[in-house]
LOBANU-307281 format. One record per residue (C-alpha): residue in three letters; x, y, z. Coordinates in steps of 0.02 Angstrom, whole numbers. Last residue first. Example, Ala and Ser with C-alpha at 12.3 -4.5 7.8 and 13.67 -1.06 7.14 Angstrom:
// residues 2
{SER, {684, -53, 357}}
{ALA, {615, -225, 390}}
***
This chain:
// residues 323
{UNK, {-3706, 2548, 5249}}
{UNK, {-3709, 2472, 5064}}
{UNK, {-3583, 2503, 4947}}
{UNK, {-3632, 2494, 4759}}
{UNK, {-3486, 2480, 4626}}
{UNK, {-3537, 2496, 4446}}
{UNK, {-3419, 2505, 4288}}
{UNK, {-3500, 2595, 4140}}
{UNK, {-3557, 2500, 3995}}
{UNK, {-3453, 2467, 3860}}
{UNK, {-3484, 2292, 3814}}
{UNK, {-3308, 2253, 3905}}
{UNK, {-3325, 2355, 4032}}
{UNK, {-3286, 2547, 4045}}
{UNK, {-3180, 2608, 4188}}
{UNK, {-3039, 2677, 4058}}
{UNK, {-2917, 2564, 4143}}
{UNK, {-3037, 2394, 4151}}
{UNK, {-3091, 2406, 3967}}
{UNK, {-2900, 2449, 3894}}
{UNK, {-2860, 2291, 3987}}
{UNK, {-3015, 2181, 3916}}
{UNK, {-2940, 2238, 3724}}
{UNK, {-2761, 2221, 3758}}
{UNK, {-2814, 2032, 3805}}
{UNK, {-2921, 2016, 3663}}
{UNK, {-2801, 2070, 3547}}
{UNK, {-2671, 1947, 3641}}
{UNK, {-2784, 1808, 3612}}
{UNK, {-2833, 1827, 3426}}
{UNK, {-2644, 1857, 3396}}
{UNK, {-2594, 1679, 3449}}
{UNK, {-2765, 1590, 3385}}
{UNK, {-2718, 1644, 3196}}
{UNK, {-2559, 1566, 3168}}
{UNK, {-2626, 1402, 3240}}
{UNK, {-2786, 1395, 3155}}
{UNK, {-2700, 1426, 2992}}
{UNK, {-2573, 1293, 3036}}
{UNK, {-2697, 1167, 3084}}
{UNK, {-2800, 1225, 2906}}
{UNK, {-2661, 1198, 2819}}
{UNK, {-2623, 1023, 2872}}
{UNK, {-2799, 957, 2853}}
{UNK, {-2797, 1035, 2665}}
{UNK, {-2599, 949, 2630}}
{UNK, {-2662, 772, 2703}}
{UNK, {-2796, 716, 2579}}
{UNK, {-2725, 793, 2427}}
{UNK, {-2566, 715, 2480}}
{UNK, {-2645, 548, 2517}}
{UNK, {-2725, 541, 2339}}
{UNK, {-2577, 615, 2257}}
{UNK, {-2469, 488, 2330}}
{UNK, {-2602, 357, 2269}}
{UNK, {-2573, 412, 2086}}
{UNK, {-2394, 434, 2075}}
{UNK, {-2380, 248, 2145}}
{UNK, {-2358, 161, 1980}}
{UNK, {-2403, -21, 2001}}
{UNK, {-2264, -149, 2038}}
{UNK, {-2293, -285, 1908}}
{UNK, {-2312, -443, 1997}}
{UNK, {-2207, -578, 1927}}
{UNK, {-2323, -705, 1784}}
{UNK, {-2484, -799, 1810}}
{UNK, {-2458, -969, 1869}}
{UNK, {-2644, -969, 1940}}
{UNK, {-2722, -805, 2027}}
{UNK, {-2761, -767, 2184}}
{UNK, {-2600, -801, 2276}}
{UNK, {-2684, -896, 2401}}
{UNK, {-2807, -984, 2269}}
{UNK, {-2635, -1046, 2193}}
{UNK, {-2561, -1107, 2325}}
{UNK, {-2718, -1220, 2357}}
{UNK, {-2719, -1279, 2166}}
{UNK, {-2542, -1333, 2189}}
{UNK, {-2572, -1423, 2335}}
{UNK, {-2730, -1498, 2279}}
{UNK, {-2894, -1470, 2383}}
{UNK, {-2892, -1602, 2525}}
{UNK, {-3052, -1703, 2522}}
{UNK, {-3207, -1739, 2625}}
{UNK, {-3356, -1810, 2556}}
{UNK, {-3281, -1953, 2466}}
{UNK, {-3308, -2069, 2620}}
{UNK, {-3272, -2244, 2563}}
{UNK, {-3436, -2344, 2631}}
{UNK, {-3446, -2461, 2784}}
{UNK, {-3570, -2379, 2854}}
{UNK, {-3452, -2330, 2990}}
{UNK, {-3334, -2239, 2870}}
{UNK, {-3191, -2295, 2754}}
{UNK, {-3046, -2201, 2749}}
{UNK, {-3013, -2068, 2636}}
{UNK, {-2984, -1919, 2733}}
{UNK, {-2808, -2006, 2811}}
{UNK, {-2771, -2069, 2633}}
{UNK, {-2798, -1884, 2551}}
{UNK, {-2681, -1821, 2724}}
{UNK, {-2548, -1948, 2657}}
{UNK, {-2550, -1883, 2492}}
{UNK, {-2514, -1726, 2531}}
{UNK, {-2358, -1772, 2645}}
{UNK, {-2294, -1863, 2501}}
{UNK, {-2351, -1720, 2378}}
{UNK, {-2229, -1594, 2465}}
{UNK, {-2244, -1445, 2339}}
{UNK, {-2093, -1399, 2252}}
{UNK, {-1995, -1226, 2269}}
{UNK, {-1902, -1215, 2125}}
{UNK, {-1699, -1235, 2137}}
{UNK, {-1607, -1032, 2166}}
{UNK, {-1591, -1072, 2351}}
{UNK, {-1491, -1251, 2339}}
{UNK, {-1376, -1140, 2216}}
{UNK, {-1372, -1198, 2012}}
{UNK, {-1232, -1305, 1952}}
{UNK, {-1080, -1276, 1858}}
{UNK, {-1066, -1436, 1744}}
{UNK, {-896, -1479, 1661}}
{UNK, {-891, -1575, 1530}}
{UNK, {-753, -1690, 1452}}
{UNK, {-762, -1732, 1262}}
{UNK, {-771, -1863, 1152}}
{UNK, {-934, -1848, 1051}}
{UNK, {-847, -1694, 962}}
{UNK, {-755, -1834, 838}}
{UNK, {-862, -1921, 758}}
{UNK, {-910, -2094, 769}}
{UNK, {-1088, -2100, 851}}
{UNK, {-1150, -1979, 678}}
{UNK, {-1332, -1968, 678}}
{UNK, {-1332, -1944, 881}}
{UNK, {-1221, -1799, 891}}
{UNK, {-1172, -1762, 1063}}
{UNK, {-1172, -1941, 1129}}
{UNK, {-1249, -1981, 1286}}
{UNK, {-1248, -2160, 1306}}
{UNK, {-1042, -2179, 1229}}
{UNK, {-929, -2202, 1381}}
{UNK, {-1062, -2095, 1526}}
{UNK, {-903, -2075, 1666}}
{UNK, {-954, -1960, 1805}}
{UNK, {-882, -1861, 1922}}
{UNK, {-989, -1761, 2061}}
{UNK, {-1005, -1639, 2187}}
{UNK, {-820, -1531, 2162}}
{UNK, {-821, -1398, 2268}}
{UNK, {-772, -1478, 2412}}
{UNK, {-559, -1450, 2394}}
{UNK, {-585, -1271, 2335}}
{UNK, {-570, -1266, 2158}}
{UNK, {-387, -1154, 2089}}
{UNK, {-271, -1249, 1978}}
{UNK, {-220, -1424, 2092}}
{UNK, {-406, -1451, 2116}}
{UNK, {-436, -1417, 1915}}
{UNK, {-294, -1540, 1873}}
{UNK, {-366, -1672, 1987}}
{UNK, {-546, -1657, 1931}}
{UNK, {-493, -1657, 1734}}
{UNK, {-403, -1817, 1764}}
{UNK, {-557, -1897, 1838}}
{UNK, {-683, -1855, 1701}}
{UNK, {-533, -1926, 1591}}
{UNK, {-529, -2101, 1681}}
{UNK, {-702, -2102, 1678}}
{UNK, {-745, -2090, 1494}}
{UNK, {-585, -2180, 1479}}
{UNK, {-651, -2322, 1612}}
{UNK, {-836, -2318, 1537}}
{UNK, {-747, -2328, 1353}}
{UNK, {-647, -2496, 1367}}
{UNK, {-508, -2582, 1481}}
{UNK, {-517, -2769, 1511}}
{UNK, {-468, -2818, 1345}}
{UNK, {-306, -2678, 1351}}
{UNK, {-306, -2547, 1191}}
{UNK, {-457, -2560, 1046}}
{UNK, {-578, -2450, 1126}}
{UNK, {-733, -2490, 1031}}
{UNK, {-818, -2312, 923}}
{UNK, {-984, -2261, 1009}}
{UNK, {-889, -2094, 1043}}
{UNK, {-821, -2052, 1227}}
{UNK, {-893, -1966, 1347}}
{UNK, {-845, -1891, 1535}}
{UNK, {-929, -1775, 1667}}
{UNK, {-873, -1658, 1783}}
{UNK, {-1016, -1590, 1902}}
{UNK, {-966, -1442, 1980}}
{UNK, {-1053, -1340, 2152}}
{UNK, {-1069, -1161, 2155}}
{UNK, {-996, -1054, 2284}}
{UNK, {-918, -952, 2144}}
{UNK, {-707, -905, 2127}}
{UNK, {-646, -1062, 2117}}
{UNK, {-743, -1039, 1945}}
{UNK, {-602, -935, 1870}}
{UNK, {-443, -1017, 1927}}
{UNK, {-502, -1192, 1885}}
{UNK, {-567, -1150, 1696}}
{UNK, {-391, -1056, 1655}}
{UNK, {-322, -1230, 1737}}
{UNK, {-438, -1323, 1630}}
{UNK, {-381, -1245, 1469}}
{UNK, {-193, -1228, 1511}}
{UNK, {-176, -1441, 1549}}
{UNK, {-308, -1452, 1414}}
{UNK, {-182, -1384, 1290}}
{UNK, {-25, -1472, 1364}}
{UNK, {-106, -1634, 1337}}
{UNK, {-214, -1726, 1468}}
{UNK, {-183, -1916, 1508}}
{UNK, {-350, -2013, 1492}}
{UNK, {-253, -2104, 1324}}
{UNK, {-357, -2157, 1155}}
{UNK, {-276, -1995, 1062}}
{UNK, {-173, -1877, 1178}}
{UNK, {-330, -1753, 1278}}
{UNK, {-356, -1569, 1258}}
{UNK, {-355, -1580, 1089}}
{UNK, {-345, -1752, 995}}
{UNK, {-305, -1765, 810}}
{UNK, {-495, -1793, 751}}
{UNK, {-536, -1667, 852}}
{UNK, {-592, -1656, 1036}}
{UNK, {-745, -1562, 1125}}
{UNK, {-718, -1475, 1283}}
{UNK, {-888, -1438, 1354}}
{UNK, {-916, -1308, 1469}}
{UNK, {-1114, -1322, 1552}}
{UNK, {-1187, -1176, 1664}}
{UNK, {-1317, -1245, 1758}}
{UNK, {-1438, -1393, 1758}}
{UNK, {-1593, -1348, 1671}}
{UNK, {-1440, -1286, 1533}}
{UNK, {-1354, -1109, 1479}}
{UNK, {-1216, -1160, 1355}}
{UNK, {-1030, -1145, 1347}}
{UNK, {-948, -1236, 1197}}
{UNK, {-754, -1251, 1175}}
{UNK, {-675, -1332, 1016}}
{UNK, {-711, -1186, 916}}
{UNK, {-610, -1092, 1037}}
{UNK, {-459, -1166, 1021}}
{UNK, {-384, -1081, 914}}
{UNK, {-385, -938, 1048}}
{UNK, {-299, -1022, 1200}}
{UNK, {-124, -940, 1166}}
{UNK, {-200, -790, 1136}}
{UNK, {-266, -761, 1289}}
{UNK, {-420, -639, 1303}}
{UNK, {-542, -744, 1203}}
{UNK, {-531, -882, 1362}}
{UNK, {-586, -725, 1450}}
{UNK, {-700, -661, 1374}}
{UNK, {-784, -827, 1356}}
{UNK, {-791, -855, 1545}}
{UNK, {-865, -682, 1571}}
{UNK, {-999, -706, 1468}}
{UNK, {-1047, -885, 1533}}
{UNK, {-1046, -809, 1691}}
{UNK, {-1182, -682, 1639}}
{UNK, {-1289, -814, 1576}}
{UNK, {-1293, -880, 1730}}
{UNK, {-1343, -708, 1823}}
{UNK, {-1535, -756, 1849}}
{UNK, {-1507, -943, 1901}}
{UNK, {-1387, -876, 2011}}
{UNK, {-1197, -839, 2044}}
{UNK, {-1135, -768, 2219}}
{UNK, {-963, -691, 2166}}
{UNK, {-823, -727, 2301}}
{UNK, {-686, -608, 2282}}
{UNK, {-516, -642, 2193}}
{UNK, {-557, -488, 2078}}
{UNK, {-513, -591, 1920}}
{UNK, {-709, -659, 1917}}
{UNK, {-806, -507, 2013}}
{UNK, {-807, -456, 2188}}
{UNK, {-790, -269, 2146}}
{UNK, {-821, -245, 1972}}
{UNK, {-674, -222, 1828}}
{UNK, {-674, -420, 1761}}
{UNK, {-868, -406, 1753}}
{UNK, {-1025, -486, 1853}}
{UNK, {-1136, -376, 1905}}
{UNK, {-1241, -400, 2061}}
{UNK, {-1187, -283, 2176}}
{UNK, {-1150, -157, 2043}}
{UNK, {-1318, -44, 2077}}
{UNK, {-1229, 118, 2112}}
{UNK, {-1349, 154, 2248}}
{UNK, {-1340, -2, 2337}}
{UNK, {-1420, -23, 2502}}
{UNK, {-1531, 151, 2464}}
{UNK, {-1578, 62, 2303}}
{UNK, {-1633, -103, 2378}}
{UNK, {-1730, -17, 2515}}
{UNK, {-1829, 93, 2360}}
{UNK, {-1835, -81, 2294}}
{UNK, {-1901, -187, 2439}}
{UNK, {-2035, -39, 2475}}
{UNK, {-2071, -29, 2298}}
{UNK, {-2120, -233, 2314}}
{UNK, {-2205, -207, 2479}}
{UNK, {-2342, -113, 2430}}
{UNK, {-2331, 89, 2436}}
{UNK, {-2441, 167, 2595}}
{UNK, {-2304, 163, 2729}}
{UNK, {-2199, 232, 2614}}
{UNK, {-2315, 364, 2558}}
{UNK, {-2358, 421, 2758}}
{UNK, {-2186, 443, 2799}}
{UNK, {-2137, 549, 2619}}
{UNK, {-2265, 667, 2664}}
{UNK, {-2185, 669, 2845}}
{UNK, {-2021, 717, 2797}}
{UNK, {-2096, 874, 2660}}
{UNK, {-2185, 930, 2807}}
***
């Protein structure tokens, strides 16, 4: 009984406590999606870890533990910044005044950003996600060959950190895109000259899947042109129009860019079908426990009848022979 009570509620929930009770049942210890040095398929494990827009921040985490785990790499910390962007997961090595990850007006990488970006390399070979590696430089005029200024060292760098990082641990496609930016995106606008406006960054960028769904407004506004032609009066027939896509989806859904769906609590409803199906299932059993001894009473009850000569009412049994 207890089996089919628990039938009928599932098949009466809504589909998000259907997802979660299948959800739970797929992973009862819930560590699928956790992202942690002692988890199965986590950074260190050498397992792949699928990284989203919801579990970015959790990356970032992870990466700063472990740059905080080496000692070697620790003074350098205030010259790393990992932030959460629109675009992913940006790591920024800034330099100093003195140069730290790269030798002073030179793309060639210092032993310190040799160790940095190879720590970098070893840990995100480990996500499907795609990198973008970016360079900058300050608004200060490269004063080395005439014909070599801050797009090539912006560049130049961008590139250096790509090679190091596919030697260290990226798989060979992961990389998407290098760019050099020289001095057009400088970190600190009010001063162009110091010294965190050189620096090399390295983008980890969101899944295809985890991008917003986007309505197709070429396509729309083809079937507004298609509505819109002119009729046989020779007027522009306003009549008939497409609703907007947006506006559409959200009529569908019932409600415009409201929040997730709260699941609603179910103790309620399961009380309602119980209530419903525990009276109908006594009185079947009832019914059933009682028609079994009703019969054989009555049975006993006709035989006794027949043997004593009596019939069922009690009246005598009658036989008249004719001759």
């Amino acid at each position: 009984m207890m089996a089919l009570f628990i039938v009928l509620w599932l098949m009466n929930t809504s589909k998000p406590v259907q997802e979660a009770i299948s959800g739970y049942f797929k992973d009862p210890a819930g560590t699928a999606k956790k992202i942690g040095m002692d988890q199965p398929g986590s950074l260190g494990s050498g397992e792949k870890v699928q990284v989203t827009r919801q579990n970015m921040a959790e990356l970032k985490d992870q990466l700063e533990k472990r740059i905080q785990s080496i000692t070697d790499l620790e003074k350098l910390r205030k010259n790393i910044e990992i932030t959460v962007t629109p675009e992913g997961l940006r790591i920024e090595l800034l330099e100093s005044d003195n140069g730290t990850f790269f030798n002073s007006g030179s793309p060639k990488l210092n032993q310190n950003g040799q160790e940095m970006l190879a720590l970098l390399a070893e840990q995100l070979g480990q996500v499907p996600n795609h990198l973008s590696i970016e360079g900058h430089t300050d608004a200060k005029l490269y004063s080395g060959k005439s014909n070599y200024g801050n797009w090539e060292l912006s560049s130049d760098r961008a590139n250096a950190a790509r090679r190091l990082m596919a030697q260290s641990g990226l798989r060979s496609d992961q990389v998407s895109q290098v760019r050099g930016f020289a001095a057009q995106r400088l970190r600190n606008p009010k001063d162009p000259l110091e010294a965190s406006n050189r620096r090399v960054s390295i983008i980890v960028q969101y899944l295809a899947s985890d991008t917003p769904e986007t309505p197709d407004y070429k396509e729309a506004g083809e079937s507004h042109k298609e509505l819109g032609k002119i009729d046989s009066s020779g007027k522009l027939n306003h009549e008939q129009s497409l609703p907007h896509p947006i506006t559409t989806r959200a009529k569908n859904m019932g409600r415009l860019s409201a929040g997730p769906r709260r699941v609603r609590f179910f103790a309620p409803r399961l009380l309602k079908v119980t209530l419903v199906t525990l009276p109908a299932g006594a009185i079947c059993w009832n019914v059933g426990l009682l028609a079994v001894p009703t019969a054989f009473w009555w049975a006993q009850r006709n035989r006794s009848a027949v043997r004593s000569g009596n019939s069922g009412d009690g009246s005598p049994n009658v036989c008249a022979y004719q001759t």
